[in-house]
N, C-alpha and C positions, 0 to 999 in steps of 0.2 A: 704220382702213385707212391705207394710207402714201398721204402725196401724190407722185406720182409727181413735179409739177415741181418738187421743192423739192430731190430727189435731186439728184447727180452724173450723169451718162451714162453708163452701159457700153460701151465702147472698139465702137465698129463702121468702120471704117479700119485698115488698114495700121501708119499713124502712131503712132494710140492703143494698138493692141496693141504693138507695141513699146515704147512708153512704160510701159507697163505691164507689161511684161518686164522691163522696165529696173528698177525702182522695186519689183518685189517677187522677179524671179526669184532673186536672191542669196541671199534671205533663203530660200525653197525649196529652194535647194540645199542651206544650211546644216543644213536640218531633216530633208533626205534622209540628207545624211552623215553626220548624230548620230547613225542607226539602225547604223553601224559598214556602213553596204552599199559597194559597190568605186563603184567614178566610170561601171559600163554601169550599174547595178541601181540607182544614184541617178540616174540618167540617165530610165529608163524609171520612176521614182517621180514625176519635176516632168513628164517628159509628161504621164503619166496624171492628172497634179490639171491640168494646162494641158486635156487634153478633156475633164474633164470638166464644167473651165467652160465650154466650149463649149456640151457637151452640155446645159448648164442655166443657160445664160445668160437665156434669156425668164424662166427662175424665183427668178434674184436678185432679193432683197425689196428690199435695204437696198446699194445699191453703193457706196456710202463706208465698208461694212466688207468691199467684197471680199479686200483683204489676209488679213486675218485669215481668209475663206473659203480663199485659198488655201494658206496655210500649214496649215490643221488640213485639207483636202486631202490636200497633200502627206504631211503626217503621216501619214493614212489609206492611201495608199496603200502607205508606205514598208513600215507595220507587215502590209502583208499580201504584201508580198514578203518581209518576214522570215517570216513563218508560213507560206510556200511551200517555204522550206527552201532559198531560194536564196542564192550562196554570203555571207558575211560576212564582213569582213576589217576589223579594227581600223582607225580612221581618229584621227588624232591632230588633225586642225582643232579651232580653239578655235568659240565660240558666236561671230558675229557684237558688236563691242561693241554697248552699249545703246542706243537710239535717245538717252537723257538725255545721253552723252557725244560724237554728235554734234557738237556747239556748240564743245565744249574740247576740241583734239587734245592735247593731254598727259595729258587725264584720258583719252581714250580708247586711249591709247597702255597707259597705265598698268594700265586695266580688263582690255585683253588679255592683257597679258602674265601677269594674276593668271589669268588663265582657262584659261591656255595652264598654268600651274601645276598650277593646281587639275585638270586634265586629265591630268595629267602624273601629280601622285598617282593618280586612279582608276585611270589606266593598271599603277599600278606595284600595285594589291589584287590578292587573289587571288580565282580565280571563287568562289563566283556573286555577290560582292560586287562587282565589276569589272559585271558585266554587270547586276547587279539595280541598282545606281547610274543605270548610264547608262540605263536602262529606265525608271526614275522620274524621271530628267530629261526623257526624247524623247518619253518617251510618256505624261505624268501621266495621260492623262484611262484610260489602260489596266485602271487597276483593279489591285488585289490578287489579282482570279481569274484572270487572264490571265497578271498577272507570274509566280504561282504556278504555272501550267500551263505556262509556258514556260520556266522554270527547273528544273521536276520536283520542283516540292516543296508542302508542305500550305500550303494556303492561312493556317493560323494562324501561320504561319514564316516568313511574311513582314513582318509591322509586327518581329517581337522581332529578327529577321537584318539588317535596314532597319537599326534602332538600334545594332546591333555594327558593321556595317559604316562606318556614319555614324561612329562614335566613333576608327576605324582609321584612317579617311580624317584626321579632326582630329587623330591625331597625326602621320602624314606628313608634313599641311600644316605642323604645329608644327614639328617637327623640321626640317624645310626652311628656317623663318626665321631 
């Protein structure tokens, strides 16, 4: 059983929920807009992971990993307003740098702008390489049956189209240098 005093406190104030917008809303957004959804449809993706901490706030076990609840949240919710069929539109934002390059602004400087690269090639593939990419980035925990099902293609054409794709992306990148 967890001991509850040993935890952190879940935000019950004003104060604290803003602090706590602060300190992880960004990274939600980030994770909204990797789904390629417009700035309303990522908009109503981090509401909907913000109620539904609400809605299950007495049920947090462990609040020193709310972050991480709310970012795979967010993720949840993003991937079902993509499966609603609502609209989609290319987003060219890099990932957030790493939390590791924090510390160093040159190295974070530097992280982004390979990101913003690397971004730059998938952009430049052609579908469903373009989209099966970014779908095994946004959405790893999605699965092979899902990407398959949202792509229109046989689930066994996915690890071998994965592999070509992945190989097209490395010459981009190569070529780029």
């Amino acid at each position: 059983m967890i001991d509850k005093e040993t935890l952190p406190r879940l935000p019950v104030d004003q104060a604290e929920w803003n602090a706590l917008e602060a300190e992880f809303g960004p990274r939600m957004w980030a994770v909204a807009r990797a789904f390629g959804l417009s700035a309303a449809d990522a908009a109503d993706a981090v509401q909907a992971a913000w109620l539904r901490l609400v809605e299950s706030i007495d049920r947090i076990r462990d609040p020193a990993r709310i972050g991480a609840w709310l970012v795979t949240t967010t993720r949840h919710e993003a991937l079902l307003l993509c499966r609603k069929g609502r609209a989609v539109t290319p987003t060219h934002s890099p990932p957030e740098p790493g939390e590791a390059d924090a510390g160093d602004p040159a190295l974070a400087v530097l992280s982004a702008d390979e990101a913003r690269r690397l971004w730059r090639a998938v952009d430049a593939l052609d579908e469903p390489c373009r989209t099966l990419l970014r779908l095994l980035v946004t959405a790893p925990e999605s699965g092979y049956a899902r990407i398959a099902a949202r792509l229109g293609l046989p689930i066994g054409s996915v690890g071998p189209m994965r592999g070509r794709c992945l190989g097209r992306l490395r010459k981009l990148v190569e070529a780029e240098r």
